[in-house]
N, CA, C and O atoms as CSV, one atom per row, in Angstrom:
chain,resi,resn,atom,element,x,y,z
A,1,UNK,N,N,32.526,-12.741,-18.237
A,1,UNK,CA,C,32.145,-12.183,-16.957
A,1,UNK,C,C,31.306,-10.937,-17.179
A,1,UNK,O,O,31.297,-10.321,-18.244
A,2,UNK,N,N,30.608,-10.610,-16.115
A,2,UNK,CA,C,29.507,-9.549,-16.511
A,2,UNK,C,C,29.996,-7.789,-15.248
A,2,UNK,O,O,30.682,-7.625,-14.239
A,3,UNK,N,N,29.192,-6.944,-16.088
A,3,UNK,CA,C,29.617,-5.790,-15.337
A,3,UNK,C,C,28.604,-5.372,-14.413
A,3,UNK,O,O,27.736,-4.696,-14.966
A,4,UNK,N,N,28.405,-5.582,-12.997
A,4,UNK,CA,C,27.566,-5.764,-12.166
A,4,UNK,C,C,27.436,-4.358,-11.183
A,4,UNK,O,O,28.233,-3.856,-10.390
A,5,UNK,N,N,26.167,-3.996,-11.579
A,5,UNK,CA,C,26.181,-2.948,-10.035
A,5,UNK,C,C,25.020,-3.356,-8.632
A,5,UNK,O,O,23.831,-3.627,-8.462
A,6,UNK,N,N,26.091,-3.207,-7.962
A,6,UNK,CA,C,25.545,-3.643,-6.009
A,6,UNK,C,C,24.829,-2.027,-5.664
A,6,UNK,O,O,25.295,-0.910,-5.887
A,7,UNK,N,N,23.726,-2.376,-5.134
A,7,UNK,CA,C,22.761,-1.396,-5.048
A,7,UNK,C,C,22.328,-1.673,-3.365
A,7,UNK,O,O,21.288,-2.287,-3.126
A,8,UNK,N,N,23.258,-1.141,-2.174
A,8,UNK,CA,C,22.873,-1.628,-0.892
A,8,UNK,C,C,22.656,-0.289,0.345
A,8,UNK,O,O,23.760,0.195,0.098
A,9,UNK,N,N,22.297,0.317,1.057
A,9,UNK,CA,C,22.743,1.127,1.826
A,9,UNK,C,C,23.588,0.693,3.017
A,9,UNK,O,O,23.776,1.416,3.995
A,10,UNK,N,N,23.968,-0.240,2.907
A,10,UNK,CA,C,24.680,-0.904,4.051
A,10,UNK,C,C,26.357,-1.163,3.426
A,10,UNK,O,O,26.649,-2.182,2.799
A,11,UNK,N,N,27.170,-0.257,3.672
A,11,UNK,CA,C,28.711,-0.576,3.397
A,11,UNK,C,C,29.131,-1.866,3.468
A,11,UNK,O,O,29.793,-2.330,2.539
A,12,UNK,N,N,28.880,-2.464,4.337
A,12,UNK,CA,C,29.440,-4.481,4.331
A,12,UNK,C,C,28.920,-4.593,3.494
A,12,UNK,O,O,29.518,-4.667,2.420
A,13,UNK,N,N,27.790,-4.649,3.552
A,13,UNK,CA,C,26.929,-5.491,2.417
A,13,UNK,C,C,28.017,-5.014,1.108
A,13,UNK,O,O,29.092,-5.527,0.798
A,14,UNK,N,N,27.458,-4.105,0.625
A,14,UNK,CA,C,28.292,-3.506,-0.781
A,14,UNK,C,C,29.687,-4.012,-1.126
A,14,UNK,O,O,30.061,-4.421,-2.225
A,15,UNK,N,N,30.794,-3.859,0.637
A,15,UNK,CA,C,31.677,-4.147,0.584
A,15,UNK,C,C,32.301,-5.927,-0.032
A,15,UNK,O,O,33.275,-6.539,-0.470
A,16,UNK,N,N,30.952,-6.039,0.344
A,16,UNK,CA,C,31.728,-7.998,0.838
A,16,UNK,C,C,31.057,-8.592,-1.206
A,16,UNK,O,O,31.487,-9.389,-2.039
A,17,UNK,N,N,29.875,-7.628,-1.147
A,17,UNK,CA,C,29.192,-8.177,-2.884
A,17,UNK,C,C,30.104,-7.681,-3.599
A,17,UNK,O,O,30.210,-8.180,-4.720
A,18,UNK,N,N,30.964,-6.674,-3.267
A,18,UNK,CA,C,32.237,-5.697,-4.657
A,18,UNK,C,C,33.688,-6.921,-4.364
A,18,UNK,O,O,34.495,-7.089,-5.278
A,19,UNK,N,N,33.823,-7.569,-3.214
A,19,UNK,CA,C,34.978,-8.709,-2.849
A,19,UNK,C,C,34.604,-9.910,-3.976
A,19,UNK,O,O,35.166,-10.263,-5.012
A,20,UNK,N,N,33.507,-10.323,-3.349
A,20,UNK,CA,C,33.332,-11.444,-3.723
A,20,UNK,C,C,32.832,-11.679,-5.612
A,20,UNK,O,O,33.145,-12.726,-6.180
A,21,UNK,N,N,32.156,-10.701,-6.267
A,21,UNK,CA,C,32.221,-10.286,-7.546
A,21,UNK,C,C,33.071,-10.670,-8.034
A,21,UNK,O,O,33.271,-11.605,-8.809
A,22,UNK,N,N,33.967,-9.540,-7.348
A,22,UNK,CA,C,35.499,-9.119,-8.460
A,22,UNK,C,C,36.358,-10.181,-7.838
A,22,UNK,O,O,37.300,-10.344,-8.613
A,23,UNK,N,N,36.454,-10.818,-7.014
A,23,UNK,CA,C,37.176,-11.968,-7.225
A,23,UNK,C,C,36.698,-13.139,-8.206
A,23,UNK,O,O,37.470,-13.918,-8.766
A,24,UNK,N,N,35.554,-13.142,-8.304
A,24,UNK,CA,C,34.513,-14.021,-9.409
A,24,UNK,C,C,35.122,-13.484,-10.528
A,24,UNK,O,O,34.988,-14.249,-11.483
A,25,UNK,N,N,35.590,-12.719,-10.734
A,25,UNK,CA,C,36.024,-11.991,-12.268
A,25,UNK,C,C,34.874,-11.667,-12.937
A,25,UNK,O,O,34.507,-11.938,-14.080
A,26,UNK,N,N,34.198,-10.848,-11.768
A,26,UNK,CA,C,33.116,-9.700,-12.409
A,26,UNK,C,C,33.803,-8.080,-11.864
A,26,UNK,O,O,34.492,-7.901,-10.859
A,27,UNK,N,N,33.392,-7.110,-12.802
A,27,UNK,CA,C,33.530,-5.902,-12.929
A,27,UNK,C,C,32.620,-5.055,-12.110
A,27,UNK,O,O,31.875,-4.415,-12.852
A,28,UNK,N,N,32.497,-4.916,-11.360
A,28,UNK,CA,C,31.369,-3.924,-10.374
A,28,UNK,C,C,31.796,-2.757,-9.788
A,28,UNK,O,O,32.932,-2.329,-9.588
A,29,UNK,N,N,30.372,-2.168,-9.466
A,29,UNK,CA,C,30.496,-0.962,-9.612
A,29,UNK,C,C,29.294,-0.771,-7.943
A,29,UNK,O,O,28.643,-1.780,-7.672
A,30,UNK,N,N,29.134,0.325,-7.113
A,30,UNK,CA,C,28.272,0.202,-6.149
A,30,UNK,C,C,27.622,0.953,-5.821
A,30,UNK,O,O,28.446,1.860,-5.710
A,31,UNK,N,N,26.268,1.582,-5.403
A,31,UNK,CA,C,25.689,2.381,-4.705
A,31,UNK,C,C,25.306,2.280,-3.639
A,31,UNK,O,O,25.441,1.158,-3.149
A,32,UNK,N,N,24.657,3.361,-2.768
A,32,UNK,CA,C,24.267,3.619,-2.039
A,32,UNK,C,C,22.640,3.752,-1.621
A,32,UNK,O,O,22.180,3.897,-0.488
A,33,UNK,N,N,22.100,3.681,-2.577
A,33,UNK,CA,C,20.281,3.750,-2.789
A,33,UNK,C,C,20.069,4.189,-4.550
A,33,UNK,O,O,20.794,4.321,-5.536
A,34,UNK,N,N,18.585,4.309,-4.204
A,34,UNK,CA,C,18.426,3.580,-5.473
A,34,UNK,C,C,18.675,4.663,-6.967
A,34,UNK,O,O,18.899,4.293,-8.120
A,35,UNK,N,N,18.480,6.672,-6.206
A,35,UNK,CA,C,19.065,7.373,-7.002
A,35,UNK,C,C,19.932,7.082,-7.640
A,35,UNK,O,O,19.728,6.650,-8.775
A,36,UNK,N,N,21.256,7.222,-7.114
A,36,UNK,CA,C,22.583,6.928,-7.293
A,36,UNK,C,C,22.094,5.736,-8.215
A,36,UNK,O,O,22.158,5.945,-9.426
A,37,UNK,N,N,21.709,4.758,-7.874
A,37,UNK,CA,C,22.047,3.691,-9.028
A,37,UNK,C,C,21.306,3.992,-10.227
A,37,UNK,O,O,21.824,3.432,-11.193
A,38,UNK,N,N,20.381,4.606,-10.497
A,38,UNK,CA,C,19.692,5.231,-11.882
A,38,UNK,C,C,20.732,6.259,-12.434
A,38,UNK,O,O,20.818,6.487,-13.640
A,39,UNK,N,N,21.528,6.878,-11.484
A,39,UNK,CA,C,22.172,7.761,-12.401
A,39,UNK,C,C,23.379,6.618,-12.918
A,39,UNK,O,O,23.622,6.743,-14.118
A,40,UNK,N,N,24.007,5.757,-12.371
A,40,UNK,CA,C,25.041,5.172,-12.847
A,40,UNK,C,C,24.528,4.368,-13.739
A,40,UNK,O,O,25.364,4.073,-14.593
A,41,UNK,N,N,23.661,3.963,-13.875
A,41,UNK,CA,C,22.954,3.209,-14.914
A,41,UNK,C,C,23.013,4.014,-16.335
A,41,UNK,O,O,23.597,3.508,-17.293
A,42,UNK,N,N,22.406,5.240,-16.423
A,42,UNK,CA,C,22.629,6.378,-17.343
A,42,UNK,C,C,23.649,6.916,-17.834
A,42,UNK,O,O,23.659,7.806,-18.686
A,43,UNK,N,N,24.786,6.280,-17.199
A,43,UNK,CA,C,25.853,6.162,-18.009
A,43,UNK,C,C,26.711,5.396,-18.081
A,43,UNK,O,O,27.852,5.633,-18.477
A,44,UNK,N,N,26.169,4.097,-17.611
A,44,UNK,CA,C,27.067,2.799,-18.312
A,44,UNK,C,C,25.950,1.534,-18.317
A,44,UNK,O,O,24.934,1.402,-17.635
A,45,UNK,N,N,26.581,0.579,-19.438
A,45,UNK,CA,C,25.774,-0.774,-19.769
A,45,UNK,C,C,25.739,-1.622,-18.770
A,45,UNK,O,O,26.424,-2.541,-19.220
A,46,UNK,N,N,25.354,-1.991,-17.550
A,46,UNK,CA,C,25.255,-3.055,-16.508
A,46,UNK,C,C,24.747,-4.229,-17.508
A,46,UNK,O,O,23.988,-4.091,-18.467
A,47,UNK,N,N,25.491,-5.679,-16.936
A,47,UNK,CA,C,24.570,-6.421,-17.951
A,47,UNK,C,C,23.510,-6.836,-16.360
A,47,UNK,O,O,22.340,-7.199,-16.486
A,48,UNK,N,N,24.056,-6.721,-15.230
A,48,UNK,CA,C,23.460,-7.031,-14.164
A,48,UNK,C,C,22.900,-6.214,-12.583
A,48,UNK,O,O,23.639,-5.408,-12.017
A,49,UNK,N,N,21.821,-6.499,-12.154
A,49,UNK,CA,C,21.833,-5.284,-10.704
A,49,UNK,C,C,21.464,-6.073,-9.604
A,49,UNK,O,O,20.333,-6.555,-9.675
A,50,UNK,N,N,22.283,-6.387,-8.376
A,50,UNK,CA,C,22.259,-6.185,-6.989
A,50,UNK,C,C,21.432,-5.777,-6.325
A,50,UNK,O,O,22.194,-5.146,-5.593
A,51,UNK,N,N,20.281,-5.537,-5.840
A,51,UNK,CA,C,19.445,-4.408,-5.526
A,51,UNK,C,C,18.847,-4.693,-4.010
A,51,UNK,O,O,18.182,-5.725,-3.925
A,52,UNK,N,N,18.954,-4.133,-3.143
A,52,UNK,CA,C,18.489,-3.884,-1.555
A,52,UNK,C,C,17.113,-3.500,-1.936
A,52,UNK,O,O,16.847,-2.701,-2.833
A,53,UNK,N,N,16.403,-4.018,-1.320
A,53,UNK,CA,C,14.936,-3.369,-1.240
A,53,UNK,C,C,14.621,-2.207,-0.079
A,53,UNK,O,O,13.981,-1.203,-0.390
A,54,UNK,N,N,15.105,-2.411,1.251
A,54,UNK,CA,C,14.781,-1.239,2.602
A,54,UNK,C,C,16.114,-0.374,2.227
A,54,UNK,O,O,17.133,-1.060,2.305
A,55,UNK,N,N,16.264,0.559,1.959
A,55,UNK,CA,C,16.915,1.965,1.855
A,55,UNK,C,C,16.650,2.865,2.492
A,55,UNK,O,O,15.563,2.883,3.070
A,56,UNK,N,N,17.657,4.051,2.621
A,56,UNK,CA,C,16.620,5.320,2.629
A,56,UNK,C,C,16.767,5.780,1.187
A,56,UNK,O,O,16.988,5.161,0.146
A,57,UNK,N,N,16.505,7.510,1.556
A,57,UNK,CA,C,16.318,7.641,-0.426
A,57,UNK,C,C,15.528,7.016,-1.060
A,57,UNK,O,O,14.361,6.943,-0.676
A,58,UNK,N,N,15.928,6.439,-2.129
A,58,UNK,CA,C,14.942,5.830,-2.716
A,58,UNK,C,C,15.039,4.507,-2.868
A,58,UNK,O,O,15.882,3.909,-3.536
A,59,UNK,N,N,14.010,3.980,-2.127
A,59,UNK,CA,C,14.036,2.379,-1.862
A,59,UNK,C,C,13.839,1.610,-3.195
A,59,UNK,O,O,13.532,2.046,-4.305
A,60,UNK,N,N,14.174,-0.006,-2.665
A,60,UNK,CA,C,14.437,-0.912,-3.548
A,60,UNK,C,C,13.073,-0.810,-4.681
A,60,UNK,O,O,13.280,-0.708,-5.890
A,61,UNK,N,N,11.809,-0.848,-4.151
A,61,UNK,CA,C,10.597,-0.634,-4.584
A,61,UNK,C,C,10.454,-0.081,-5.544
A,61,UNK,O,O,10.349,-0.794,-6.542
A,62,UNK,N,N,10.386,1.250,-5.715
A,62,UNK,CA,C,10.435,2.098,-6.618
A,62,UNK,C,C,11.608,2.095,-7.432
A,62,UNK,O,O,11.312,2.359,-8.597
A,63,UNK,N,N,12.744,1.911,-7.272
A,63,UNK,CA,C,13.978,2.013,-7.886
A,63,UNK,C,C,13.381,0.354,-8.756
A,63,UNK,O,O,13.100,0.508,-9.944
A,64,UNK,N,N,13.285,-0.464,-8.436
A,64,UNK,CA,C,13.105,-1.362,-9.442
A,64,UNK,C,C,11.568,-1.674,-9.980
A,64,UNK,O,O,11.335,-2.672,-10.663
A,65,UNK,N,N,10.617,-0.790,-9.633
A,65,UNK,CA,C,9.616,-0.556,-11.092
A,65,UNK,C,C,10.024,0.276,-12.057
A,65,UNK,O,O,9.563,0.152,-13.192
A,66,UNK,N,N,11.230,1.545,-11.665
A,66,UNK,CA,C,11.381,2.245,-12.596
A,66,UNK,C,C,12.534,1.733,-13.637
A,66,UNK,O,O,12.880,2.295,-14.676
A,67,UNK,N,N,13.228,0.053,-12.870
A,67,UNK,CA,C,14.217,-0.079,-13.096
A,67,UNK,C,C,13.482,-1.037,-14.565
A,67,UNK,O,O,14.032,-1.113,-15.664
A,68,UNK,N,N,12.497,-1.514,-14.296
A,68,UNK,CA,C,11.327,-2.529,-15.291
A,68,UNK,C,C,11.267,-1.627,-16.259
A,68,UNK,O,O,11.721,-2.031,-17.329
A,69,UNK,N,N,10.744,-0.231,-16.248
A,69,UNK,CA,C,9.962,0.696,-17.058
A,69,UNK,C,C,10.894,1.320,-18.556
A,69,UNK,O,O,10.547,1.402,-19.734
A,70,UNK,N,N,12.381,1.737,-17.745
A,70,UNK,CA,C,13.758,2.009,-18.122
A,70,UNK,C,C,14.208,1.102,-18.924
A,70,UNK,O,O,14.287,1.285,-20.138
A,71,UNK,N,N,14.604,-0.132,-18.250
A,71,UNK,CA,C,15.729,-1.359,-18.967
A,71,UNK,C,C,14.839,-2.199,-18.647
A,71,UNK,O,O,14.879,-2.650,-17.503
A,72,UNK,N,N,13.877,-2.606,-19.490
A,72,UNK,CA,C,13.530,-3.734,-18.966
A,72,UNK,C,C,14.330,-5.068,-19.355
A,72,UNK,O,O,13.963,-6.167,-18.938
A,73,UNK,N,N,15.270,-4.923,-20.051
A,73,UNK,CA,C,15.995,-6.382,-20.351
A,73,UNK,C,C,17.017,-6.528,-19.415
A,73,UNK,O,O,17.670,-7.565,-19.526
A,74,UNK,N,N,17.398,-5.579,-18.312
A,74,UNK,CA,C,17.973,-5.612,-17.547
A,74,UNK,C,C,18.141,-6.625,-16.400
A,74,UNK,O,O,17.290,-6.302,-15.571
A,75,UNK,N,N,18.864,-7.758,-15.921
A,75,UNK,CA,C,18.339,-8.686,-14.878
A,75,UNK,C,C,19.177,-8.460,-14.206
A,75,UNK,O,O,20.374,-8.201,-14.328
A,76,UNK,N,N,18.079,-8.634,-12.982
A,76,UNK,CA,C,18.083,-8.053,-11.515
A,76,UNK,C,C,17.665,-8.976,-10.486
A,76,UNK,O,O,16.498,-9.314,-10.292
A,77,UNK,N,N,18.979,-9.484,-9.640
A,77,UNK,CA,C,18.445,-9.829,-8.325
A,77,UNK,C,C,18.369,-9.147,-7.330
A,77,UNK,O,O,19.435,-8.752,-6.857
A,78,UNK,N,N,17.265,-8.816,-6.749
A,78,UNK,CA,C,17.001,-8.636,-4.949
A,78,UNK,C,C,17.078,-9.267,-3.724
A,78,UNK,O,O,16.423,-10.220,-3.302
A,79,UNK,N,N,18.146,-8.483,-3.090
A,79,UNK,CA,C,18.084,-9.260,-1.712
A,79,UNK,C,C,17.975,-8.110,-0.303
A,79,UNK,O,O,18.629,-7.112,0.000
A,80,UNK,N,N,17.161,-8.607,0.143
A,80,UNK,CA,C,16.332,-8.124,1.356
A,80,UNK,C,C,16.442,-9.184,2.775
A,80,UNK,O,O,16.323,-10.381,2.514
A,81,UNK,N,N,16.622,-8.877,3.989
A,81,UNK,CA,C,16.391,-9.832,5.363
A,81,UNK,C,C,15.394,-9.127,5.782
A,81,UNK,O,O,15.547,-8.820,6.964
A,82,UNK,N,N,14.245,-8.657,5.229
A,82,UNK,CA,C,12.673,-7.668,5.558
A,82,UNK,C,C,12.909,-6.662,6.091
A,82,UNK,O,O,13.890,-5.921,6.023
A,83,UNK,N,N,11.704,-6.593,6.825
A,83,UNK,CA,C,11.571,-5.434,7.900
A,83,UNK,C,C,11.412,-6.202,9.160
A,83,UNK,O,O,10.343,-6.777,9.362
A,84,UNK,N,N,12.299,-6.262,9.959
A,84,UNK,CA,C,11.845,-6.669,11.467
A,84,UNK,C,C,10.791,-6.007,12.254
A,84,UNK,O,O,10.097,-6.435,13.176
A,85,UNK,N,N,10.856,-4.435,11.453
A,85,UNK,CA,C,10.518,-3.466,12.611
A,85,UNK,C,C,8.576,-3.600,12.017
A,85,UNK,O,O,7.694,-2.968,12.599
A,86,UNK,N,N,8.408,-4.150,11.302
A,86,UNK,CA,C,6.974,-4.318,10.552
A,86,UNK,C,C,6.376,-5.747,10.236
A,86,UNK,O,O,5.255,-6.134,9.906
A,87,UNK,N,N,7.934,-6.551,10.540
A,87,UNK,CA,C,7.313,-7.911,10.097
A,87,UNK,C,C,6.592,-7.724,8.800
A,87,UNK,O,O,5.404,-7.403,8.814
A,88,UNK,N,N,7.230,-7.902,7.699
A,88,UNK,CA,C,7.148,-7.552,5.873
A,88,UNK,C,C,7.818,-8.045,5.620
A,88,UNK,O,O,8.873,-7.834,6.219
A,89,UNK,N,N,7.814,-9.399,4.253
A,89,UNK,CA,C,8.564,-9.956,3.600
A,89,UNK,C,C,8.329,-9.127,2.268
A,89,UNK,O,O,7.231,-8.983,1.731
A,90,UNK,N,N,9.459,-8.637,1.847
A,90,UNK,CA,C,8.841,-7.710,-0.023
A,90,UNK,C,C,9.532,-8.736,-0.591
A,90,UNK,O,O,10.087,-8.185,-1.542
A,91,UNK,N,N,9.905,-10.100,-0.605
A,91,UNK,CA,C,10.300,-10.512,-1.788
A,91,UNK,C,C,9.262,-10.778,-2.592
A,91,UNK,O,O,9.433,-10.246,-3.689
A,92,UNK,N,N,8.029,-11.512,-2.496
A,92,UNK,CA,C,7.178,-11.905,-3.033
A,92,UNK,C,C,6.777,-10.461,-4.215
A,92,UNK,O,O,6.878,-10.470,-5.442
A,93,UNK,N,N,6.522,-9.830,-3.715
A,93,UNK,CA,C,5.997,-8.499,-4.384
A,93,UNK,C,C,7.412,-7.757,-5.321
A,93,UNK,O,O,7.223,-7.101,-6.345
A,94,UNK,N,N,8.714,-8.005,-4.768
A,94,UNK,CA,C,9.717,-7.775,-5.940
A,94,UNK,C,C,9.517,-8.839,-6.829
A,94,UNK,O,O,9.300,-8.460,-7.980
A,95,UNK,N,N,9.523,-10.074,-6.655
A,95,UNK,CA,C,9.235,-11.113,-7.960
A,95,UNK,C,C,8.276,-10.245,-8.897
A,95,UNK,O,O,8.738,-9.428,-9.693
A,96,UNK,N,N,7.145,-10.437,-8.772
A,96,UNK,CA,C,5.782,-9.936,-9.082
A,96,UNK,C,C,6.114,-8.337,-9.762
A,96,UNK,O,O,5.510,-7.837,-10.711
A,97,UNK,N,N,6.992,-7.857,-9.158
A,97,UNK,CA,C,7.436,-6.537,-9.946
A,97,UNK,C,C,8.264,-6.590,-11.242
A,97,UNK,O,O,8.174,-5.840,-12.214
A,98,UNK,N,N,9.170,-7.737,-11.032
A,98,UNK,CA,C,9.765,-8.136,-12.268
A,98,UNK,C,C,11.627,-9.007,-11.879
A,98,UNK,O,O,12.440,-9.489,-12.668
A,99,UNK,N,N,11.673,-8.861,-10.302
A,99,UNK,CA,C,12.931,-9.251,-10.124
A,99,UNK,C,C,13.273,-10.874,-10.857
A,99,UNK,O,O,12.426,-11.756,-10.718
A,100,UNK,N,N,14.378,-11.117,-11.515
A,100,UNK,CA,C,14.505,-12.235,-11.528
A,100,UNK,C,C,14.788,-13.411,-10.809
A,100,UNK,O,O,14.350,-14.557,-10.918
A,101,UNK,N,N,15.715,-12.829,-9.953
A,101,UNK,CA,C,16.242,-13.744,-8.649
A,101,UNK,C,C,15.333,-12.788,-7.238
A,101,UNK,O,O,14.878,-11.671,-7.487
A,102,UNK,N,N,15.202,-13.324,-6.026
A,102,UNK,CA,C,15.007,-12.858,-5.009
A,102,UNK,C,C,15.744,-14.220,-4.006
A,102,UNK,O,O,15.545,-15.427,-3.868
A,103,UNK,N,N,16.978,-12.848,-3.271
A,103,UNK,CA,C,17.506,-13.971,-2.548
A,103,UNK,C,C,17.533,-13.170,-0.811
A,103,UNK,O,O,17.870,-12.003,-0.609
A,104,UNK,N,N,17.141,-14.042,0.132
A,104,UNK,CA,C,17.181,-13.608,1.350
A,104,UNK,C,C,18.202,-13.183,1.885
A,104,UNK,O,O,19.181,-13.871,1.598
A,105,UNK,N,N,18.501,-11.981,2.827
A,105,UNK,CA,C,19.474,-11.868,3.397
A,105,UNK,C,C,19.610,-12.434,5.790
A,105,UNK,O,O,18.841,-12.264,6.736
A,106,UNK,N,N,20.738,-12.948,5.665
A,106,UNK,CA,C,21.796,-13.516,4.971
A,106,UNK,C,C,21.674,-14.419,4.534
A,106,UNK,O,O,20.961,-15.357,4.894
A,107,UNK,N,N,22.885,-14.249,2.968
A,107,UNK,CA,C,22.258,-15.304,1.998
A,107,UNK,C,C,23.906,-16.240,2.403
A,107,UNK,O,O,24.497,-15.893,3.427
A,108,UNK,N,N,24.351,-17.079,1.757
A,108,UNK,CA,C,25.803,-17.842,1.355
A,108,UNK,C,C,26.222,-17.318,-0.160
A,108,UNK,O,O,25.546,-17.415,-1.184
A,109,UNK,N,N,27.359,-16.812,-0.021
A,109,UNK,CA,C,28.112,-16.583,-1.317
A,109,UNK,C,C,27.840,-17.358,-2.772
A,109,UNK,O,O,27.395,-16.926,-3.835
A,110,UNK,N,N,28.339,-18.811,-2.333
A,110,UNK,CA,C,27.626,-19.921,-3.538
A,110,UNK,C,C,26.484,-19.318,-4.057
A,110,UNK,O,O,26.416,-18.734,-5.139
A,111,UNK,N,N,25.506,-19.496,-3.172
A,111,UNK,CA,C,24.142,-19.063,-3.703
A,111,UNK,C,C,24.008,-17.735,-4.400
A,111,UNK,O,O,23.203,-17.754,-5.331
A,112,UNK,N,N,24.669,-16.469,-4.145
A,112,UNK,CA,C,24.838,-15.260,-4.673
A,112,UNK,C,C,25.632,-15.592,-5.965
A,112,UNK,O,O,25.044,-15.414,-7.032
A,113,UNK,N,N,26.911,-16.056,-5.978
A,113,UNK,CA,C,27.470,-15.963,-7.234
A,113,UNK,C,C,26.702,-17.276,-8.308
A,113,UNK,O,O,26.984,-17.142,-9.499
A,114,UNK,N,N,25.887,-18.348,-7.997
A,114,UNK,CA,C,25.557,-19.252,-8.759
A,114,UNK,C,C,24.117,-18.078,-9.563
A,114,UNK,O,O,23.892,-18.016,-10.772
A,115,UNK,N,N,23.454,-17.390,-8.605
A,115,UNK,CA,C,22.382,-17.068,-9.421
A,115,UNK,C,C,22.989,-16.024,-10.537
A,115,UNK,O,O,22.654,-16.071,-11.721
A,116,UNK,N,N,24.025,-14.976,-9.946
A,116,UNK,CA,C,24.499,-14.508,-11.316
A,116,UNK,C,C,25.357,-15.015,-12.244
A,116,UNK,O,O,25.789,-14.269,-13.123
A,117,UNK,N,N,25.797,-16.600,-12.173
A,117,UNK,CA,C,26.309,-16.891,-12.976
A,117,UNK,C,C,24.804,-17.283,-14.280
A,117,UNK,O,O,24.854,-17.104,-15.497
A,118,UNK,N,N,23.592,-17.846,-13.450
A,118,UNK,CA,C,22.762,-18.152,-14.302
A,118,UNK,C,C,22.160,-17.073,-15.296
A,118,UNK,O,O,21.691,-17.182,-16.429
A,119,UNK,N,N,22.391,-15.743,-14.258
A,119,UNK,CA,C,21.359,-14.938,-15.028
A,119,UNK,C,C,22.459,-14.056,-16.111
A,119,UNK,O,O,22.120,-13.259,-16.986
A,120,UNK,N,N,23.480,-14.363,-15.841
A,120,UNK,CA,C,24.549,-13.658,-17.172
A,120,UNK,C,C,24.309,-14.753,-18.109
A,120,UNK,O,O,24.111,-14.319,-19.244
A,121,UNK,N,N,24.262,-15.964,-18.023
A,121,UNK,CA,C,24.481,-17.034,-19.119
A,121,UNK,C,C,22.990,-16.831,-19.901
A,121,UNK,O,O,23.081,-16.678,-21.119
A,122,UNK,N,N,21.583,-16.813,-19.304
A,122,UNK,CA,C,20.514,-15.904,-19.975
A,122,UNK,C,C,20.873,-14.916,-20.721
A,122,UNK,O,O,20.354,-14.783,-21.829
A,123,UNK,N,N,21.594,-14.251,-20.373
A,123,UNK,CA,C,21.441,-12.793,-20.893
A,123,UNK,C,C,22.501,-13.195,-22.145
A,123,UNK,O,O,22.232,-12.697,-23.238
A,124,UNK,N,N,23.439,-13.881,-22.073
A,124,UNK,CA,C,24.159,-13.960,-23.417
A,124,UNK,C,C,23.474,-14.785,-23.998
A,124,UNK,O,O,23.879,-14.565,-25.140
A,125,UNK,N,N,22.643,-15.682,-24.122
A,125,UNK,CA,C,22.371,-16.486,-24.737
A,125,UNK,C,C,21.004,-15.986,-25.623
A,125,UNK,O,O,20.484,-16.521,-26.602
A,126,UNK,N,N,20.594,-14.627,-24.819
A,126,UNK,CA,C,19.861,-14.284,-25.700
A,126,UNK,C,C,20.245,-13.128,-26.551
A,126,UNK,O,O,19.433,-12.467,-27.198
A,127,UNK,N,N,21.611,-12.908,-26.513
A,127,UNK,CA,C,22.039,-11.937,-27.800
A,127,UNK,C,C,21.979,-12.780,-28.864
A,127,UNK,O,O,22.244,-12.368,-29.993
């Protein structure tokens, strides 16, 4: 099982990805935007990141080019339901930044825990 940090400004959200994880028999850990998750990163090994793209602070955007620049062996899914208020889809442009997964919000659980089951089994398989 992998040690996962949820990167959401939205408490459910965080709440229901830290439930459903750690009942998966993953280890997680959560923030609030994207500061906070660079500093928790800086002091522990994530093999995996959660990541909200619309924040305040520091949005998904920037938090995951710097997250490319930093760790880049780091894999990272994004999930975003856009901007209503702009009509903006950023998944396309998180791919393109380096996300591995991009999953819509609201997503189904299955679908959340199947992509990190794939992207932990990557990541060991390439130790």
């Amino acid at each position: 099982m992998g040690y996962v940090l949820v990167v959401d400004d939205e408490a459910p959200v965080r709440g229901m990805l830290d439930a459903l994880l750690t009942q998966a028999g993953h280890r997680v850990e959560t923030a609030h935007e994207g500061g906070e998750a660079l500093e928790l990163l800086a002091q522990a090994d994530f093999d995996l990141i959660i990541l909200d793209l619309l924040m305040p602070g520091m949005e998904g955007m920037e938090t995951l080019t710097r997250l490319r620049k930093t760790y880049p062996e780091l894999k990272v899914i994004v999930i975003s339901g856009g901007s209503r208020a702009i009509k903006m889809d950023l998944l396309p442009a998180a791919r393109a930044l380096g996300a591995h997964r991009v999953i819509r919000k609201p997503f189904h659980n299955e679908a959340m825990l199947t992509a990190v089951a794939e992207l932990l089994a990557e990541s060991a398989g390439q130790e």
